[in-house]
N, CA, C and O atoms as a GROMACS GRO file, in nm:
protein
  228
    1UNK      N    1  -0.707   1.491  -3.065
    1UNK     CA    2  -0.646   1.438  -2.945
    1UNK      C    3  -0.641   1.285  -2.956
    1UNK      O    4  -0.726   1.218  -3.013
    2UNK      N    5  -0.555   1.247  -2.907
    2UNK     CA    6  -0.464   1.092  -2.946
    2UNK      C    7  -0.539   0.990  -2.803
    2UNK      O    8  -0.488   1.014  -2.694
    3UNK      N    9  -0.612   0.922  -2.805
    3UNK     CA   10  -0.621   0.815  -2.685
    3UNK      C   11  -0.593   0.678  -2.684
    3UNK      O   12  -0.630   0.574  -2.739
    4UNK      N   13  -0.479   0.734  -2.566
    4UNK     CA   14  -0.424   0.619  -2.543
    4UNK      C   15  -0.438   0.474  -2.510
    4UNK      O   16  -0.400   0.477  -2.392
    5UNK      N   17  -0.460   0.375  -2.530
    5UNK     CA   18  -0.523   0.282  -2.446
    5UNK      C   19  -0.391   0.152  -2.410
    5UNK      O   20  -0.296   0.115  -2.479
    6UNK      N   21  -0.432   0.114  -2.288
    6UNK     CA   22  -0.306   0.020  -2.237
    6UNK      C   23  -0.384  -0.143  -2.275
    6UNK      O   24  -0.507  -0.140  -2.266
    7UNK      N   25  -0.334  -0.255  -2.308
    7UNK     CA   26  -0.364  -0.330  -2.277
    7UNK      C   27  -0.490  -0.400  -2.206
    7UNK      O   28  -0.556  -0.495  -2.246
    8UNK      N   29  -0.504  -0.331  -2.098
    8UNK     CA   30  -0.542  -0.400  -1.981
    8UNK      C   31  -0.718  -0.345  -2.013
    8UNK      O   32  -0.823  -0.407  -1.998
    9UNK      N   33  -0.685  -0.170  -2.072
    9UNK     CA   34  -0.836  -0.116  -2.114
    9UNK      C   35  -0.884  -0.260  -2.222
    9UNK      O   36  -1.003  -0.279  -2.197
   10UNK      N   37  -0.849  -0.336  -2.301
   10UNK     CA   38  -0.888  -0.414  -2.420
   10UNK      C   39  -0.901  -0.544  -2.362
   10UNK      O   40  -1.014  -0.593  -2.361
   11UNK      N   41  -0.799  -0.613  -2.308
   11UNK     CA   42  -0.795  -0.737  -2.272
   11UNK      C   43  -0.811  -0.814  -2.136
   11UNK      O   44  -0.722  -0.822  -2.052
   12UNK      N   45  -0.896  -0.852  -2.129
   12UNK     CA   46  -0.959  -0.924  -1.958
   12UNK      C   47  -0.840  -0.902  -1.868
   12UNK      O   48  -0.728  -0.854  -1.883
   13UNK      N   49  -0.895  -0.946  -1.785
   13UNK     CA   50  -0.715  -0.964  -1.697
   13UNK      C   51  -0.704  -1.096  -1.649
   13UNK      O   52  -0.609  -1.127  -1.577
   14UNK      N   53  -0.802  -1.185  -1.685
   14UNK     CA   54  -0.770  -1.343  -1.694
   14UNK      C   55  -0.740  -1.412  -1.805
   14UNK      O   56  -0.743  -1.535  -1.812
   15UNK      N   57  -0.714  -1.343  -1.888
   15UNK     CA   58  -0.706  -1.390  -2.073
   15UNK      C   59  -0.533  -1.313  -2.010
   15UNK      O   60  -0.421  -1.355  -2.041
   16UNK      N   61  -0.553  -1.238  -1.952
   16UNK     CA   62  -0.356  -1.144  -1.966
   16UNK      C   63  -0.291  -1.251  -1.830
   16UNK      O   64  -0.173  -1.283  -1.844
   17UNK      N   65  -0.344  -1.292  -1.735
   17UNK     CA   66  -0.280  -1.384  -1.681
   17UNK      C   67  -0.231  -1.564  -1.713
   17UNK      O   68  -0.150  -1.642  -1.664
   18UNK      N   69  -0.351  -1.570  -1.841
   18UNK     CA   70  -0.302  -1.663  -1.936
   18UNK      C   71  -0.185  -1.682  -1.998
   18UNK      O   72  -0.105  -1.776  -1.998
   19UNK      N   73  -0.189  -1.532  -2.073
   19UNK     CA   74  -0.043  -1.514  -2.203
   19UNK      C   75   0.085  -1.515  -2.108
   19UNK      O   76   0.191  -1.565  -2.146
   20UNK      N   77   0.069  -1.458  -1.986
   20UNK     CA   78   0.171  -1.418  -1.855
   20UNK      C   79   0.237  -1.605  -1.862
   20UNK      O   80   0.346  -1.633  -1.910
   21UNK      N   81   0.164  -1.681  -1.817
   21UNK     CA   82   0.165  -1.828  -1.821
   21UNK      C   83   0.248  -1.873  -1.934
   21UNK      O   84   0.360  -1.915  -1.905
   22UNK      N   85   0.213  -1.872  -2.052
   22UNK     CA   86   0.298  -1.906  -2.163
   22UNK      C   87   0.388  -1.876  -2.177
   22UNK      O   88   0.451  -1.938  -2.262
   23UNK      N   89   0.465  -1.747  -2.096
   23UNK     CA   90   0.576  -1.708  -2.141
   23UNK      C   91   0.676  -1.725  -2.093
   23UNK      O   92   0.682  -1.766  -1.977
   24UNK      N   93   0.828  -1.690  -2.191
   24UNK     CA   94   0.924  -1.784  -2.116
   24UNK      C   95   0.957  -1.635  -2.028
   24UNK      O   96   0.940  -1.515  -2.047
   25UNK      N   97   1.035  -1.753  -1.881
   25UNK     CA   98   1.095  -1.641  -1.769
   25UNK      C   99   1.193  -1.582  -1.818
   25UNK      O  100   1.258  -1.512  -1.741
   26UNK      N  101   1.223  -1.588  -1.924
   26UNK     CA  102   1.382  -1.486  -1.952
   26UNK      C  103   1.303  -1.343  -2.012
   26UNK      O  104   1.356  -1.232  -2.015
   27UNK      N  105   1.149  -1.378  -2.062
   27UNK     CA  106   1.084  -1.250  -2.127
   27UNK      C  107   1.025  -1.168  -2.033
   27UNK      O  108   1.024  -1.046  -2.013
   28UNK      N  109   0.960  -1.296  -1.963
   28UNK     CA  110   0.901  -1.208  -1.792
   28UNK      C  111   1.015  -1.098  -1.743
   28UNK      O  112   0.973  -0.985  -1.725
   29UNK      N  113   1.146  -1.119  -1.723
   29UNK     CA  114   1.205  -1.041  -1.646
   29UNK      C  115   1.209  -0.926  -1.749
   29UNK      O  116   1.244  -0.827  -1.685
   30UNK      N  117   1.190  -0.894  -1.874
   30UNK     CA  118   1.188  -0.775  -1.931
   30UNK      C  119   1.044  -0.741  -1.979
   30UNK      O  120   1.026  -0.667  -2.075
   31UNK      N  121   0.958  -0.790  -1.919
   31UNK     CA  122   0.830  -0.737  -1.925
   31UNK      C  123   0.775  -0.761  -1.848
   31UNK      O  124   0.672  -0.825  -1.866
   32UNK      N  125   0.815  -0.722  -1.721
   32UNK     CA  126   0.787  -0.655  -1.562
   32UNK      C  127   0.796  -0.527  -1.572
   32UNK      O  128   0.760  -0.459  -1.476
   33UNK      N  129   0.853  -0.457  -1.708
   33UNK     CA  130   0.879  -0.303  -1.717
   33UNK      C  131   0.781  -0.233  -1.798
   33UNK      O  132   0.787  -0.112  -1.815
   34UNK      N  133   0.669  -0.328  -1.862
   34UNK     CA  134   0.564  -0.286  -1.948
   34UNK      C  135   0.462  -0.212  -1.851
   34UNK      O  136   0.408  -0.118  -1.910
   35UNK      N  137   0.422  -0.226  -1.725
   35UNK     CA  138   0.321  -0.172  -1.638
   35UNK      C  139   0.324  -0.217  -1.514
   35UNK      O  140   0.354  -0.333  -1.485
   36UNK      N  141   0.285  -0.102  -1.406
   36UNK     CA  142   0.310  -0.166  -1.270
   36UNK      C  143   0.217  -0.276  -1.281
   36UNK      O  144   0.264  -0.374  -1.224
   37UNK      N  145   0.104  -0.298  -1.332
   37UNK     CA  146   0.014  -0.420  -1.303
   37UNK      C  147   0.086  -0.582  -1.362
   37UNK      O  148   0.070  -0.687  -1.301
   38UNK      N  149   0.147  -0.570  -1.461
   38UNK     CA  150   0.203  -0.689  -1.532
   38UNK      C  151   0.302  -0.730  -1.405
   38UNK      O  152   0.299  -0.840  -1.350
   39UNK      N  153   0.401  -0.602  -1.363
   39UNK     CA  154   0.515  -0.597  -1.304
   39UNK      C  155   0.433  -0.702  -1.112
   39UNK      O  156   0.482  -0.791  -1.042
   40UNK      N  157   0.361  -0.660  -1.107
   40UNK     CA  158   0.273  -0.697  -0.993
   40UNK      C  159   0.232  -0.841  -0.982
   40UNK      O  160   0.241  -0.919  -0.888
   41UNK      N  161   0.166  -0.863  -1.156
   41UNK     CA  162   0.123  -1.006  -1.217
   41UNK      C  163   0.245  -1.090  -1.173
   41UNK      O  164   0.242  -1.178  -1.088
   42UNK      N  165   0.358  -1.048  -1.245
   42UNK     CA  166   0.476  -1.171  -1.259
   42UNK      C  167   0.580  -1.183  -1.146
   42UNK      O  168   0.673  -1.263  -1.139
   43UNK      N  169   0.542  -1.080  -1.056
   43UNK     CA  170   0.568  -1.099  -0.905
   43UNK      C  171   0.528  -1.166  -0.838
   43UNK      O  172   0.596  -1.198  -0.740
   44UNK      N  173   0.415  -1.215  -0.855
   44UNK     CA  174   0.277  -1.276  -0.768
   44UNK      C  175   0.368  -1.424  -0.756
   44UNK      O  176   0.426  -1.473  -0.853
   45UNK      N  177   0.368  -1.479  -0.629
   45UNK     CA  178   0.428  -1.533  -0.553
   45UNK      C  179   0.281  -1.681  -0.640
   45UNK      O  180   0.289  -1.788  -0.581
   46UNK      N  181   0.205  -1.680  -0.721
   46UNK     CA  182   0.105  -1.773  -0.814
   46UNK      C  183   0.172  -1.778  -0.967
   46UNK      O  184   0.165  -1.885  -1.028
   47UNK      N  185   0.227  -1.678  -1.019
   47UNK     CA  186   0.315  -1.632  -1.106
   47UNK      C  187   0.444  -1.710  -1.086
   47UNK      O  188   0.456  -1.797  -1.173
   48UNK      N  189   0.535  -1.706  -1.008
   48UNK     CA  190   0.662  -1.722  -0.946
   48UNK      C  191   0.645  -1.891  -0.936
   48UNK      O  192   0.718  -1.969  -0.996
   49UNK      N  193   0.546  -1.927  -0.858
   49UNK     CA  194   0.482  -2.109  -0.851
   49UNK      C  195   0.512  -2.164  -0.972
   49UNK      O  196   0.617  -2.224  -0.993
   50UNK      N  197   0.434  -2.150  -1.046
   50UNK     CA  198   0.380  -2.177  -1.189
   50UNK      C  199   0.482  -2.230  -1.284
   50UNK      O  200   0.501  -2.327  -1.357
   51UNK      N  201   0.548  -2.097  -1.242
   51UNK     CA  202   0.708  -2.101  -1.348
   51UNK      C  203   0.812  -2.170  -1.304
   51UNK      O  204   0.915  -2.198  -1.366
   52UNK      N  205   0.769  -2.207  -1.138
   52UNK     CA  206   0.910  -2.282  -1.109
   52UNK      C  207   0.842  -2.448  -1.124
   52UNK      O  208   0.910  -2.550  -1.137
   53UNK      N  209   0.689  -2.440  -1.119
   53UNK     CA  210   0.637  -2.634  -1.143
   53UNK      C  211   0.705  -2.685  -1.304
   53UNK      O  212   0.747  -2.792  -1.347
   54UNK      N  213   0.689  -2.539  -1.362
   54UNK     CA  214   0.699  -2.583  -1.507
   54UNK      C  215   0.852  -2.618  -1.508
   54UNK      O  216   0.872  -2.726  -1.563
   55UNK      N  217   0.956  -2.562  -1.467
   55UNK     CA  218   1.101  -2.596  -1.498
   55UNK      C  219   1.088  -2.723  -1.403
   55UNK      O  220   1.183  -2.684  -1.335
   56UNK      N  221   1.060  -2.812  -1.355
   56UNK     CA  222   1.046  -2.910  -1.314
   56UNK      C  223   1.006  -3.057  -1.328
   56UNK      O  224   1.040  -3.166  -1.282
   57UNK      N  225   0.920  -3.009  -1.411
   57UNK     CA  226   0.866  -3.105  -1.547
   57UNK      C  227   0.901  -3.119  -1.665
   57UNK      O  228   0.841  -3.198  -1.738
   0.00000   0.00000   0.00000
């Protein structure tokens, strides 16, 4: 029997709101479809902030 593991089982979820940070918004909008939690992450109205300080600078 095959076990599965997601991401989130391996990697903190403050180390995954890091990589979320680095990435560009054209990738965010196609990896909002990787898991409701990511999808939740890059919704987050702290998420959404972040990305709009950075196109600003």
């Amino acid at each position: 029997m095959k076990i599965q593991l997601k991401m989130s089982d391996n990697v903190p979820f403050e180390l995954q709101v890091e990589i979320i940070k680095r990435v560009p918004v054209k990738s965010l909008v196609q990896f909002r479809s990787v898991s409701k939690q990511w999808k939740s992450l890059i919704d987050s109205s702290e998420s959404i902030t972040h990305h709009t300080l950075l196109d600003h600078v």
